[in-house]
N, C-alpha and C positions, 0 to 999 in steps of 0.2 A: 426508305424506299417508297413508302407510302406517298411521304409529300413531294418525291421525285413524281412520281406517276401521278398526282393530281396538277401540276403543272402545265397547264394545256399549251403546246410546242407548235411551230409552226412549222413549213416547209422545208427551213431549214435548218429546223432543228435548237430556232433559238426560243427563248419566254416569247409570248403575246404579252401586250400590255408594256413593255419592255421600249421605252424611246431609243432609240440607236443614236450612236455621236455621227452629227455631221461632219464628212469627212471635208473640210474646206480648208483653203491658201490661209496664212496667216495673213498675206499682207495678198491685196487687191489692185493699188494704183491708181491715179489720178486719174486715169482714162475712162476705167471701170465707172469712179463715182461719179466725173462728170457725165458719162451716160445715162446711168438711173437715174439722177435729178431730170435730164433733157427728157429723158422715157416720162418717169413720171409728170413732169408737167406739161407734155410736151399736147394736151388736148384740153387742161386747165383756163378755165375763165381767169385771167388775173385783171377787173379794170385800174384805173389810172386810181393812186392815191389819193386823195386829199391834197390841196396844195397846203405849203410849212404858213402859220400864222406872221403876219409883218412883228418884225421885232421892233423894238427901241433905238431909234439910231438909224434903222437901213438906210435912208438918204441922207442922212448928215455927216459929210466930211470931212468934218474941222473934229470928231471925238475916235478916240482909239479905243476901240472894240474886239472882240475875235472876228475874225474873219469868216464868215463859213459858205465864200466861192473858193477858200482853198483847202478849206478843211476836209479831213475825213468824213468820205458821207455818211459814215456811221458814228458819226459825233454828233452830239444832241447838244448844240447851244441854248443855253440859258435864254430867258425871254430878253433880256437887258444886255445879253451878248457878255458879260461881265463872267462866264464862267459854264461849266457844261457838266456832262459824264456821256459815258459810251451810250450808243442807241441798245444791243442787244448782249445786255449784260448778263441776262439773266439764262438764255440759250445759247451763248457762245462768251463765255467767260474766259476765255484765252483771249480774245481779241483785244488790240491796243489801239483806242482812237486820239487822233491828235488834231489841231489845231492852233494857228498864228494870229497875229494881231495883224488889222486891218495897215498898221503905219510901224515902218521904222528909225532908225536912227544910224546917221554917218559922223555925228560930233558928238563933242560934251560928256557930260558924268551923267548917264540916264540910267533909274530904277525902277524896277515893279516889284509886286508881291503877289506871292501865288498860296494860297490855305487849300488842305483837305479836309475838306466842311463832314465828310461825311464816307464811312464804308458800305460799298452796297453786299446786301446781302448776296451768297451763290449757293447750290444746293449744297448737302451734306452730303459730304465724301467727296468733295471734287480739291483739286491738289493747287487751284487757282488760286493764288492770294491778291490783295490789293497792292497794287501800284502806282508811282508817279512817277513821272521824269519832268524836268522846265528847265528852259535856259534859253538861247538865242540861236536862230539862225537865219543865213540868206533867203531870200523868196528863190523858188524853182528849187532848191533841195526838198530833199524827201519829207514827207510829215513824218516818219519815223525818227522822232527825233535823233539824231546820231549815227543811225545805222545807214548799211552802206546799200544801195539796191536792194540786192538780196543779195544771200548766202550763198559761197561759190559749192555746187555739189559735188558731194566725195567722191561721183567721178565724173573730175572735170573735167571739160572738152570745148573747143571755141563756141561751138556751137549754144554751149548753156550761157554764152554770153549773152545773150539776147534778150535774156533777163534779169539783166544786170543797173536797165536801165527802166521799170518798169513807169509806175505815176510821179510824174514831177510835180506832185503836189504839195501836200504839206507834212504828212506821214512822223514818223520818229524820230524825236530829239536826239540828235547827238549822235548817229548810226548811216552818217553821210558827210560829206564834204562841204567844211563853211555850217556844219549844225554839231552847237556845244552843249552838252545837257548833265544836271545835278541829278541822280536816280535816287530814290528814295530807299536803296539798298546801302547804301553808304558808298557808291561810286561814280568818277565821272567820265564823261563816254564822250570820243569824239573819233567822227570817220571810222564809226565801227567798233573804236578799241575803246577797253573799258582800264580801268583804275581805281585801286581804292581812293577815296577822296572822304573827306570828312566824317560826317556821321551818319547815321538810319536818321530815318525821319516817314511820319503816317500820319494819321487822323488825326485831326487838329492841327497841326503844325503848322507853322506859317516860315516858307524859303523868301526870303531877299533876292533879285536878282540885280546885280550892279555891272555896268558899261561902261570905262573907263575909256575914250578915244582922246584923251587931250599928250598921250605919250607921243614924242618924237618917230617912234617906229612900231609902237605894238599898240596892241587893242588889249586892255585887260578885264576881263570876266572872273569877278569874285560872283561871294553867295554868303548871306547868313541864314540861322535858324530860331527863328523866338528872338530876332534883335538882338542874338548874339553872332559875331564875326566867325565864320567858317575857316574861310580864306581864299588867295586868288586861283583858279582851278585852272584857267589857259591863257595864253600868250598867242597874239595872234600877230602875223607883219603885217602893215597897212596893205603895202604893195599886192602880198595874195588879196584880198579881199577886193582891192581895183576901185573903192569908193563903193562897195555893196553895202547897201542898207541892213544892219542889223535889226529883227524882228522879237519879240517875245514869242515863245513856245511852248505850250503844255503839251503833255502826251500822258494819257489814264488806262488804267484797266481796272476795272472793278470798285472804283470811287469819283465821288463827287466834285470837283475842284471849285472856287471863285478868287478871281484877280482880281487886285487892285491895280489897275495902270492911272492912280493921283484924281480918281473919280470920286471918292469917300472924302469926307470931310478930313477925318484924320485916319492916318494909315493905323493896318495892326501892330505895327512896332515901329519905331522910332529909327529916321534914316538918318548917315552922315551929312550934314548940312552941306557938303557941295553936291551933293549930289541931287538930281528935281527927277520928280516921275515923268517917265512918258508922253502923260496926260497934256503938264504942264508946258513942254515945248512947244514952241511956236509952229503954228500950222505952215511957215514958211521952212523950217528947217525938218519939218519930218518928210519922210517917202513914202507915198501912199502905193499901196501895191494896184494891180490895175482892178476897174470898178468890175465886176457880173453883169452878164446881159440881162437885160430891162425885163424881155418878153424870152418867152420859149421859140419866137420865132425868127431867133438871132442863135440859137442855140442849133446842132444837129449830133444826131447818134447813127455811127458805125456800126454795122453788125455783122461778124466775120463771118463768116461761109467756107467751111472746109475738111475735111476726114483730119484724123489726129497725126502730125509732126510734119503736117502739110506744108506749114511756114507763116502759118496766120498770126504768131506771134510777132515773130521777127517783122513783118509786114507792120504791123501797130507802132511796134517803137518806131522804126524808122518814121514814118507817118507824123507819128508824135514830134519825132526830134526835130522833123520838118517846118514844126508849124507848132511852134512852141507859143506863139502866140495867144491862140487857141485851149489851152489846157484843159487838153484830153484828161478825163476819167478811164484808166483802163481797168474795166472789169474784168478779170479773168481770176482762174481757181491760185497760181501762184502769187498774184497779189496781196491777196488773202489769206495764204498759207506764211508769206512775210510776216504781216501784222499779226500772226497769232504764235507767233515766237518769242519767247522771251529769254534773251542772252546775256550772256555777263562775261568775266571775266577768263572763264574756262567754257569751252566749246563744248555742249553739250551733246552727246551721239543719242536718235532716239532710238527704240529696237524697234523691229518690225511693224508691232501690233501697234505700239505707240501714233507711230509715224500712220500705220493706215487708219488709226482714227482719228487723226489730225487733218487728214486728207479727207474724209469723211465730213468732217465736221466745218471744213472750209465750203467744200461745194457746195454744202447746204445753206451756209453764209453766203456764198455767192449768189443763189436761188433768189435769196431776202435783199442785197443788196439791188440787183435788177426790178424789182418789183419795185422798191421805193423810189429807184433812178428817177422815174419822169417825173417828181415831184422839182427837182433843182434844176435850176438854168443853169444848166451847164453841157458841156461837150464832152458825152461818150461813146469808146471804144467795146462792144460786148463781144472779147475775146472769150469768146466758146466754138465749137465746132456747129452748132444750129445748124446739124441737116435736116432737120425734120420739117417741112412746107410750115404743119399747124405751128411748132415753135416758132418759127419765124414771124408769120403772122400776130401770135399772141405776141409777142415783143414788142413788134412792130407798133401797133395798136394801141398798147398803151403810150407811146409818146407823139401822141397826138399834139401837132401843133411846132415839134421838131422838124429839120431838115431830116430826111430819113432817108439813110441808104449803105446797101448793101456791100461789102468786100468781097468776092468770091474767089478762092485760092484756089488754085487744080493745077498744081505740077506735072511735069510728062512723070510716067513711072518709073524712069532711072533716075528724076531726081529725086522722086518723094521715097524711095528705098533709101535712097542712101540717108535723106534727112531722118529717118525712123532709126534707122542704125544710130546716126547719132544724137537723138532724142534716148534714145533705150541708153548709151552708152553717160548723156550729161544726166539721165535721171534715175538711172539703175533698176531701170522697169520696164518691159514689155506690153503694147496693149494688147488685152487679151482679147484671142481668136474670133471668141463668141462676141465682143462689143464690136472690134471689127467690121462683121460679118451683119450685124445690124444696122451701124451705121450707112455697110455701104449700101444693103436694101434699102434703106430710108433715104436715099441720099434724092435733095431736088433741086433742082438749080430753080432763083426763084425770077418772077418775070415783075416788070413794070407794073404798079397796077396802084389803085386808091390808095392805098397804106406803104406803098413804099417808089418814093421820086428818081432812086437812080440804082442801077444795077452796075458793078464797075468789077472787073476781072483783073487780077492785081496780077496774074502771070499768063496762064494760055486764055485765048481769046474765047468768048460764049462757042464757038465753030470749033474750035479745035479740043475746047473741052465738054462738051456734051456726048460725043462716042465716046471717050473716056468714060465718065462717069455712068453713062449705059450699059457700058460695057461691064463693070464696078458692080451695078445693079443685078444682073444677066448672072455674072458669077455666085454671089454673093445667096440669092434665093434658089441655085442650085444644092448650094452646100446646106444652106438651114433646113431644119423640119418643116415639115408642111405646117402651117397655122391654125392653128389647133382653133382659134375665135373663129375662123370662119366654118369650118366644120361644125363647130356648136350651135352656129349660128342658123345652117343649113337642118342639122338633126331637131333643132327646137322647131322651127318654122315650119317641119313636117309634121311634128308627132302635134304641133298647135291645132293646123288644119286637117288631120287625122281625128283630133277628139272633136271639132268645132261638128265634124261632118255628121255626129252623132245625137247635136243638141235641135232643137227646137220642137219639143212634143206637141200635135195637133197640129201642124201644119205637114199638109200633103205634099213634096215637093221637094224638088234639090237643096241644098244648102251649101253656098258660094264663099270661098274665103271666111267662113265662120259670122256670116252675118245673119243674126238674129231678128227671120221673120213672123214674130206671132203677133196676131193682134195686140195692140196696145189695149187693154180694157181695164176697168176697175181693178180686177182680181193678180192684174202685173204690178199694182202698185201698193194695194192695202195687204197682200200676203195671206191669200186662202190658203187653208190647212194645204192643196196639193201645191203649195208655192208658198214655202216660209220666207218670209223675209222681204218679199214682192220685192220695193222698190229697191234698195239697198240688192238683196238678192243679185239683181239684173246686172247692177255695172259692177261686181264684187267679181263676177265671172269672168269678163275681162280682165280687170287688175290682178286675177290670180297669175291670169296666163304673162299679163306683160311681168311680173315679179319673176316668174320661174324663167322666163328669158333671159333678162336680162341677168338674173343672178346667178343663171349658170356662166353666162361670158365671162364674169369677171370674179377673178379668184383674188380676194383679199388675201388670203393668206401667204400670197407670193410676192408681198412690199410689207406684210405686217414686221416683220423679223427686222427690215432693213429700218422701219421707220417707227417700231419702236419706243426707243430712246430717244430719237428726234422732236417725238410729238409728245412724250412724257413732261408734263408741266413741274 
């Protein structure tokens, strides 16, 4: 009874000292994350990268190299182009980067070789292991090698079609149409579907990739391992393929790779004598895919504008499919959530929490994704909702030297209900009330100006969607709390000039906004006994006040929880 009654209790009756469990959603949503990344960056300085160092090769056309105007921009080619590993392996160890070869093949018996030179390390405890895929596919399929768009969701609806057809870049081997890939799981993957096929294979190992087009109707794709014969994995008919240039393919997660496309003196293992590398074909008979623009100012970035299941997606691909020429980068969070999947033969379900740190962990990928964007010539889509003015601007900004301009989506509101109905229905998630209700007070349509060449409204006109989006506004800061920063802001600024109104000893006279009138003399700077400190002293008294300002605005502890493990090394 004794150590009951020294228990010191609180109001209601529970222990002090006693942390309570947060009562929170297991699973949060795509909506959710993409708004905390936009919130928190959304007033970040990010300038322009570094531009990538000239490789080996970039102008010379006659040697077959990786390509990296198609590759994954989160693929880190090699200085020699001769081989690569993922850019962020180390904070996002689910991700799968891929990359093709600069030239393909429509004839002949053509081979490469592909070695995993190396495992990269991942933290302890994480359930990531290393991986490869290689094998061959068309230019415009996916860099995933093999796989198909993306994954249709368990609850399907036309509408999740939309994402079906995301980057026609270079993406994962084998996981697409016209892209054939060997897994280092022991299976081979083509348009999605997997198979057992040969054997495992990892570090060290060296795959053969072999092209056999001299058959009467098929195209035959063998593989060996260690210069021993696997065997032949797919059969293709001339006819589907229509004379499309077959390309070499890696795809990595969490290791190092280097090809041989017949650039080495002598290969790692020994090939069948009809058959020549790559390298070796005549520059008249290979397919060069198209060159990368020269200058950033051949190059321009999209950036969508719109509240969540507005149709900014939809709007992209279409775009894309438009103007396939062009090859759009679309950045967005499902992109991302693609390549940080890893499938096989059995359909994995993930549970809740799973899936919302997956979802987590892609936004955040997207965040890093964006930032290094304006390093590449290339043309991006930055499929995010960016209502926030200052996001737009920082975005904006760093691709200097880009065409730059804006998408702005604004549906009347019967259509954008219905599209949220079936956003919520293809992704089996709701955005929640409170992201909403932020967004649509932050919400700005943005105007012409130094950093951004063209404003373009992809459905209602700037007129017809501006009292909308007012309106959006009007409601939106009825329903939320009042703002708690500017209150603080107001209570500091008072109780500031409250104390200032009390400082300046021996001078006779008002004191105005806390300025500090006393003679300047000897005794304010060497620190007489009635003034420790003199000089330092004087301007310490300020910086006390601007710290207690500003430190009361800003509560770290209301991202520390979220960002955590993000920023854990």
């Amino acid at each position: 009874d004794e150590d009951d009654k020294s228990k010191p209790a609180g109001s209601d009756g529970e222990r002090r000292g006693v942390k309570r469990q947060r009562d929170e959603k297991d699973e949060h949503g795509r909506a959710y994350y993409e708004f905390r990344e936009e919130a928190y960056n959304s007033r970040s300085k990010s300038p322009p990268p570094p531009e990538e160092e000239p490789r080996e090769g970039e102008d010379d056309e006659t040697v077959v190299i990786l390509d990296t105007y198609t590759s994954d921009l989160h693929f880190k080619a090699s200085k020699d182009r001769y081989g690569g590993q993922p850019l962020f392996f180390e904070k996002f160890p689910s991700l799968w980067s891929g990359a093709r070869s600069t030239h393909g093949v429509t004839k002949g018996k053509i081979c490469f070789e592909a070695k995993v030179t190396q495992y990269l390390p991942v933290k302890e405890g994480s359930p990531e292991i290393p991986l490869f895929r290689v094998g061959w596919s068309v230019d415009f399929s996916h860099s995933q090698l093999g796989k198909r768009r993306f994954p249709v969701p368990k609850h399907h609806h036309p509408a999740a079609a939309v994402v079906n057809v995301v980057t026609r870049l270079c993406g994962a081997v084998g996981e697409d149409e016209f892209s054939y890939g060997y897994d280092g799981r022991g299976l081979k993957v083509e348009n999605g579907q997997f198979e057992e096929f040969g054997q495992t294979f990892g570090e060290n190992d060296v795959i053969g990739c072999f092209a056999n087009f001299e058959g009467e109707e098929l195209v035959e794709l063998s593989f060996s391992k260690n210069g021993e014969e696997v065997g032949t994995a797919f059969q293709i008919r001339k006819e589907s393929l229509a004379d499309r240039a077959l390309l070499p393919h890696v795809l990595c997660k969490n290791c190092v790779v280097e090809l041989n496309f017949g650039q080495k003196e002598e290969p790692f293992f020994p090939v069948p004598e009809d058959y020549v590398f790559i390298h070796a074909v005549p520059v008249e008979d290979r397919v060069r895919t198209p060159l990368p623009p020269k200058t950033t100012e051949e190059c321009e970035v999209l950036l969508m504008v719109g509240l969540p299941g507005s149709g900014k997606t939809q709007w992209a691909q279409k775009h894309t499919q438009e103007n396939r020429e062009k090859r759009y980068n679309i950045l967005g969070t499902e992109t991302v959530l693609h390549q940080m999947r890893t499938k096989g033969p059995e359909v994995e379900e993930l549970d809740a929490k799973s899936r919302d740190l997956l979802i987590q962990q892609a936004a955040q990928c997207l965040s890093k994704l964006v930032q290094i964007a304006p390093r590449a010539k290339r043309n991006f889509i930055l499929d995010q909702c960016n209502v926030y003015n200052s996001g737009q601007r920082r975005k904006l900004l760093a691709f200097k030297g880009f065409a730059r301009k804006v998408i702005v989506i604004v549906p009347n509101e019967e259509d954008w209900k219905k599209r949220l109905e079936l956003r919520k229905e293809a992704e089996g998630e709701d955005v929640p009330e409170s992201v909403m209700l932020e967004m649509k007070a932050n919400y700005s349509l943005p105007e012409k100006n130094d950093y951004l060449d063209e404003v373009i409204y992809g459905e209602l006109t700037k007129e017809e969607a501006q009292p909308l989006v007012t309106k959006y506004k009007e409601e939106a800061r009825k329903l939320l709390p009042p703002s708690e920063k500017r209150a603080n802001r107001r209570n500091n600024r008072n109780k500031r000039n409250r104390q200032n109104r009390n400082r300046g000893q021996g001078y006779v006279g008002g004191q105005r906004r806390g300025y500090d009138n006393r003679v300047y003399g000897q005794q304010q700077y060497w620190g007489q006994p009635g003034n420790r400190g003199g000089y330092r002293n004087f301007y310490d008294r300020y910086r006390g006040d601007y710290d207690r300002f500003y430190g009361r605005d800003y509560d770290y502890n209301r991202y520390r929880d979220y960002y955590r493990q993000y920023n854990r090394e």
